[in-house]
C-alpha positions in Angstrom: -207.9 -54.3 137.0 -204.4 -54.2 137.8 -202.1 -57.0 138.8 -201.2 -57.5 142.3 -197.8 -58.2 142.2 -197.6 -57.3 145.7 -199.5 -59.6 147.3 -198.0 -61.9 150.1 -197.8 -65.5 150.8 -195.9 -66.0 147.2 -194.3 -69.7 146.6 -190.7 -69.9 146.8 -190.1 -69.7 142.6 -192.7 -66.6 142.3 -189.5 -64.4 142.7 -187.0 -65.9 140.5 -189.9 -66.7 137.5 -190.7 -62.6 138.3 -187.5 -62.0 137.6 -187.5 -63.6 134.3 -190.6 -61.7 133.3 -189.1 -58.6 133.7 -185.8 -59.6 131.8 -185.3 -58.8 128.1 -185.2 -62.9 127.6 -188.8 -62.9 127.7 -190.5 -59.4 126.8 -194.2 -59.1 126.7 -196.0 -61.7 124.6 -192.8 -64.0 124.3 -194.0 -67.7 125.0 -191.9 -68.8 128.3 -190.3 -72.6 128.2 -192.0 -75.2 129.5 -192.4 -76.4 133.1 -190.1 -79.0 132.6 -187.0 -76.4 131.4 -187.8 -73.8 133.8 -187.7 -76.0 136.6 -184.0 -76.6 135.2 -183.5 -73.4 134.5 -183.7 -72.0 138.0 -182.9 -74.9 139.8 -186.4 -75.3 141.5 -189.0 -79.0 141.9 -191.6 -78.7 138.8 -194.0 -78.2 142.0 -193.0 -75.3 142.7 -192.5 -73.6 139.2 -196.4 -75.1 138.8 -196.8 -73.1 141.8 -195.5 -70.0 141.3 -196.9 -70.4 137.8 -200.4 -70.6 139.2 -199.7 -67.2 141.2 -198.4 -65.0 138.5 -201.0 -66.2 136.2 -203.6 -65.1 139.2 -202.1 -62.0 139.1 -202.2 -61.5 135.5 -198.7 -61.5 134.8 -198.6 -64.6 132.4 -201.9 -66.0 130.6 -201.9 -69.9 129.3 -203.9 -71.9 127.1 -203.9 -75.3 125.7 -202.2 -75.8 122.5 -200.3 -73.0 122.8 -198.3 -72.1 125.6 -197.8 -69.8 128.5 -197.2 -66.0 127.5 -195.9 -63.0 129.4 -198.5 -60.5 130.3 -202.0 -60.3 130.8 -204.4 -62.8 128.6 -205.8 -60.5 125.0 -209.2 -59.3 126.0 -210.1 -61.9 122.6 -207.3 -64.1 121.8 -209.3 -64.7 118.5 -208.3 -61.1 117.1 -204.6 -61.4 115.7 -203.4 -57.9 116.1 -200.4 -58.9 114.8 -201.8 -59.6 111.5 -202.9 -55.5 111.0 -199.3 -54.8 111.5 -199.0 -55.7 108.0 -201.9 -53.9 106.9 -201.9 -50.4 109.0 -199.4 -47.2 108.1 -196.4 -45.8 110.7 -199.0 -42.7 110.7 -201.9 -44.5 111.7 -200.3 -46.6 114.9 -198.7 -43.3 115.9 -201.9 -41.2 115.7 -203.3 -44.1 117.7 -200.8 -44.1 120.3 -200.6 -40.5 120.4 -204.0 -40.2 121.5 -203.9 -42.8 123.7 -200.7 -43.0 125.4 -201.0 -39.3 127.3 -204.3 -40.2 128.7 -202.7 -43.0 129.9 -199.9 -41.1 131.4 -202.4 -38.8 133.2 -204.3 -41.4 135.0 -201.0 -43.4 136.3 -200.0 -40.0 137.9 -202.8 -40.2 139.8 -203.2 -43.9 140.1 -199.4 -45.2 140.3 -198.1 -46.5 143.5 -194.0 -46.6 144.5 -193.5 -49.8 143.0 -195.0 -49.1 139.6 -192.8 -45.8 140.0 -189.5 -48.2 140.7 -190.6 -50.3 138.0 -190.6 -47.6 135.0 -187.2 -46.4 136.6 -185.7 -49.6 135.8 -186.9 -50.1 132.8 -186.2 -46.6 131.6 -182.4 -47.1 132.9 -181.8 -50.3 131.1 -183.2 -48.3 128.0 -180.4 -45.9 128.2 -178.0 -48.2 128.8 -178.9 -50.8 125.2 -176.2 -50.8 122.9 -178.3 -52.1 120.1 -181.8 -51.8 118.6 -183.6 -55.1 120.1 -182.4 -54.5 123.2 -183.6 -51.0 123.4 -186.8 -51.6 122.1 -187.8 -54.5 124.5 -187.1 -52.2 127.6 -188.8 -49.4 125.9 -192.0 -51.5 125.3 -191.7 -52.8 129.1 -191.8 -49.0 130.1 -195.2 -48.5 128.0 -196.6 -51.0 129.4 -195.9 -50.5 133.0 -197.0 -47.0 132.8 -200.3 -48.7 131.5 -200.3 -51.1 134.1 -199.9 -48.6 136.5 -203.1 -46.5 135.2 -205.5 -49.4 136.6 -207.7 -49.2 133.4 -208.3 -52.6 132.1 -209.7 -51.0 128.9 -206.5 -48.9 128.2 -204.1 -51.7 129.6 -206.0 -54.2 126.7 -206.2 -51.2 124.4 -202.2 -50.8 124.6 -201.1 -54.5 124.4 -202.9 -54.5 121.0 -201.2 -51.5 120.0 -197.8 -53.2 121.1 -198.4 -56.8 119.3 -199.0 -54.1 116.3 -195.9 -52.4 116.4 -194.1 -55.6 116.8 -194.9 -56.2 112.8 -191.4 -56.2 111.3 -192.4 -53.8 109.2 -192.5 -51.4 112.1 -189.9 -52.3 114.6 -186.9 -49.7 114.8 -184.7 -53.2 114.6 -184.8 -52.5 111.2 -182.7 -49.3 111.6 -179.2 -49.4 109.9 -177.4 -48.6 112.6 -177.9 -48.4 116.7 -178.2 -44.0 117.3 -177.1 -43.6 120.9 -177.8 -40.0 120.2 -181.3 -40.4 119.2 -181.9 -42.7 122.6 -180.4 -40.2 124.7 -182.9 -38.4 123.7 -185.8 -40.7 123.8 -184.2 -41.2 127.5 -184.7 -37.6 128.2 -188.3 -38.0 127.3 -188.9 -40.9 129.4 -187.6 -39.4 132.3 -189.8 -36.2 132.0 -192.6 -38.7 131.7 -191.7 -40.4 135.1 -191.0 -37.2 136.8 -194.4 -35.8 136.3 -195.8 -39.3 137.3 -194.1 -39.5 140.3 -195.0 -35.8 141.5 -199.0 -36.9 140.5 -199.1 -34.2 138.1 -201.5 -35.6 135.6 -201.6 -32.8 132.9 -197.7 -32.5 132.9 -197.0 -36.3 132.5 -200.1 -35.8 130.0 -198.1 -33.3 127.7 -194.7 -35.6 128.6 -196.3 -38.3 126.6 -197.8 -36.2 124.0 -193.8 -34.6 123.5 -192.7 -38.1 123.5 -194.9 -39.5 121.4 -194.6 -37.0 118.8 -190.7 -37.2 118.9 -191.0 -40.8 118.2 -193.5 -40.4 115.5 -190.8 -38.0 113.3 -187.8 -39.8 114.1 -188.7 -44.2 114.0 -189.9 -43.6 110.5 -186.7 -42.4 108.8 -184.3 -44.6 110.7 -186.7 -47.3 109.1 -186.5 -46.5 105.5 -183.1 -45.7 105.9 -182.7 -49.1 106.3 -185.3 -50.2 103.7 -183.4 -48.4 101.8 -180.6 -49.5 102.5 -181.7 -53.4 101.7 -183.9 -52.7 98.5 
């Protein structure tokens, strides 16, 4: 069940609206503008934004519905159930236990499953991790980087299992935005772990990208929780 982002034939705006997809103006679940202002936006005849539209939402990069909008990523397997809404009623513990059985397994298969573009694609997004200078900035290129490693496992059921993880941890009770101050030493070293992650994807060595994750995940479990209340803290 993943997307096909490769396929040929694409309209003349599928590149330029990709771009925007993979930018931290819209991060996954943002609503995008409308047709009308993103025709503006890159120049292009509303034809061909409808167009292009069309194509990514065929490939499940953007889902749409009426009365609400168009959003970036694939469409919730039920739209119905507001993950955002347990944000507010789950622990720090409980989303990390979650993701940390979740997330290696995940790792593992897109070792054996990712092909060169996924690859290319957690590269980037890794890179323009270590390069934030702030929180929000971090944390949308982070999120993009879990999700492409999901993409890249083919599993539908862990891809829809992980966006509702995501929309979870996007409660502002659990978003590292709320940290005091921006650590560049602490990202370095989420950095690190992302990159171990990608290595042992790229050399399809499922159990080492496996324990990758696992490390990573654990690190992020013991470390996002004090920088939190610090700042909760902080405010109170």
């Amino acid at each position: 069940m993943k997307s096909s982002a490769r396929s040929t034939g694409a309209p003349v705006a599928a590149n330029p609206l990709a771009d925007l997809l993979t930018s931290a103006t819209y991060p996954l679940h943002s609503r995008l503008p409308p047709e009308r202002e993103l025709a503006e936006t890159l120049n292009l005849p509303r034809g061909k934004v409808r167009q292009a539209l069309k194509q990514l939402e065929d490939e499940g990069r953007i889902w749409r519905r009426v009365g609400m909008g168009t959003f970036v990523g694939g469409r919730p397997r039920s739209i119905q159930s507001r993950p955002e809404s347990l944000g507010g009623a789950t622990t720090l513990n409980e989303l990390f236990e979650m993701r940390s059985l979740v997330e290696p397994i995940v790792a593992g298969l897109a070792a054996l499953r990712a092909e060169e573009a996924d690859i290319a694609m957690m590269r980037q997004y890794s890179a323009r991790a270590d390069t934030s200078t702030n929180w929000a900035d971090w944390e949308r290129w982070d999120e993009l980087l879990h999700r492409a490693i999901v993409e890249a496992s083919g599993n539908g059921l862990l891809i829809n299992t992980i966006d509702q993880l995501l929309r979870i941890k996007a409660h502002p009770r659990w978003t590292i935005k709320r940290a005091s101050a921006f650590d560049p030493a602490l990202t370095a070293r989420y950095g690190r772990e992302h990159a171990a992650v990608i290595h042992c994807i790229a050399e399809r060595d499922s159990e080492g990208a496996k324990a990758a994750m696992h490390q990573h995940m654990l690190g992020v479990s013991t470390t996002v929780g004090p920088a939190i209340s610090n700042r909760s803290q902080r405010s109170s």
